[in-house]
C-alpha positions in Angstrom: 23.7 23.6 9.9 20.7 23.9 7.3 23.3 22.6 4.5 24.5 19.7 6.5 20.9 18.3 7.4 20.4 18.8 4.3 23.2 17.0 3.0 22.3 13.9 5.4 19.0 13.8 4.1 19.7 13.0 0.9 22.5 10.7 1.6 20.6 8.8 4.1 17.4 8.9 1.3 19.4 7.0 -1.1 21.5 4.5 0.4 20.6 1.5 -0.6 21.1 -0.6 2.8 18.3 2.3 5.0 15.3 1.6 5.3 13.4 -2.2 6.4 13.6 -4.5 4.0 14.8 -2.0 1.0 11.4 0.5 2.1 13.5 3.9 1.5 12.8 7.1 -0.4 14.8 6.6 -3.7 14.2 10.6 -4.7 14.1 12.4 -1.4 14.5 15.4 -3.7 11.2 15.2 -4.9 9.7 15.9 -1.5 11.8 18.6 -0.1 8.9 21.2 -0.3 5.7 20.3 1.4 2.2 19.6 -0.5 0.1 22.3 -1.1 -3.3 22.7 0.8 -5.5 22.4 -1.8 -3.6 18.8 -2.7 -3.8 18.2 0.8 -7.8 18.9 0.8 -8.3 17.3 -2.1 -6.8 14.3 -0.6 -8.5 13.9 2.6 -11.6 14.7 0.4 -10.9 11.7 -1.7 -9.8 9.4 1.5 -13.7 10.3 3.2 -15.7 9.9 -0.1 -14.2 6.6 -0.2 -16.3 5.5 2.9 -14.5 2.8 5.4 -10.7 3.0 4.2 -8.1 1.1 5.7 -4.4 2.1 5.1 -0.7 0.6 4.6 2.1 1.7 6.8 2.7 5.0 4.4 -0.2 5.9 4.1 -1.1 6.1 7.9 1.8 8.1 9.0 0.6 11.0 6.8 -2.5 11.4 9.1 -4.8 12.1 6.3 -8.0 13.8 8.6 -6.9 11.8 11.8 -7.5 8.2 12.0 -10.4 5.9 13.6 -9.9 2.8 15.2 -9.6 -0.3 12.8 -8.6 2.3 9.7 -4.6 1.2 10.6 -2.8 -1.9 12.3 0.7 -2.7 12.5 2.3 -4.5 10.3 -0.9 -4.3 8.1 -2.9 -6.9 11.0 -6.3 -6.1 9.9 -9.2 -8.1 11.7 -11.8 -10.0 10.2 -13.8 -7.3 11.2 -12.0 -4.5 9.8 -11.7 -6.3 6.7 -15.3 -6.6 6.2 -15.9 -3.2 7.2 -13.5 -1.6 4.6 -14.7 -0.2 1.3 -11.3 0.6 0.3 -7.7 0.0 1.2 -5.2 3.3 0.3 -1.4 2.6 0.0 1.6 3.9 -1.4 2.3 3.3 -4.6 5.8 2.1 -3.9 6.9 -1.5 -3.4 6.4 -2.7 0.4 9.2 -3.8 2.3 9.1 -7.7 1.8 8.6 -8.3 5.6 5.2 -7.1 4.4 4.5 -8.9 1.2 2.4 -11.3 2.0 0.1 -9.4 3.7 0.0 -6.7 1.1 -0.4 -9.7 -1.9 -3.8 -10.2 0.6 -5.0 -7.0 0.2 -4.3 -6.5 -3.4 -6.2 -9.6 -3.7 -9.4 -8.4 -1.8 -8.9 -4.3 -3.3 -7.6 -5.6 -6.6 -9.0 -1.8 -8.3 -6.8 0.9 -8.1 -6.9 4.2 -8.8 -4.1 6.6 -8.2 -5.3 9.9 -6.2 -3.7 12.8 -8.4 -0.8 14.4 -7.6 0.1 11.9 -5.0 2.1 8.8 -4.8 -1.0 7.3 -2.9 -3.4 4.8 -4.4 -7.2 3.7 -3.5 -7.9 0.2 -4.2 -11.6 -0.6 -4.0 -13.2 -4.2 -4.3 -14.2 -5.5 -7.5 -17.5 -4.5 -8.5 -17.6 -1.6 -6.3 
């Protein structure tokens, strides 16, 4: 049983027609172990010395510390409000799906500097000047 889930997880990881919009893992082997808890720490320490962070899709489902209210919205739907709030914007460092690329052409537009949290395929985009 372990060899055929295992066997289907990689398969389905690497087809090229899964996944919204061409949004699939296209090296499922890389993340067949989980992270370890000091990357996992160091993460979430990143994500709350960051101040008001608002995430993509990816990032979100991760659950890095629990999220607030206004921190995540469908289909990246930020208000106004949790625009201006937002010091920062984290994301995946992979391409959105393009049902999603204009909104995330937005946000790189209003976080346009990004810096890649180590050992992670996450990125925090602050505003300019900040």
């Amino acid at each position: 049983m372990a060899v055929a889930s295992l066997v289907v997880f990689l398969l389905m990881g690497t087809l090229p027609f899964v996944g919204a919009g061409g949004s699939h893992d296209r090296a499922p082997w890389l993340h067949l172990t989980p992270p370890s808890l000091q990357m996992i720490e160091q993460t979430e320490a990143d994500v709350a010395a960051a101040g008001p962070v608002i995430m993509d899709s990816g990032a979100a489902s991760i659950g890095l510390g629990g999220l607030r209210i206004g921190q995540y919205r469908q289909k990246e739907k930020f208000t106004a409000s949790d625009l201006a709030q937002a010091s920062a914007y984290l994301r995946f460092v992979t391409p959105p799906p393009a049902f999603l690329a204009d909104k995330t052409a937005m946000l790189a537009a209003m976080f346009p500097v990004c810096t890649r949290l180590d050992g992670t395929y996450l990125e925090m985009c602050r505003r300019a000047g900040s």
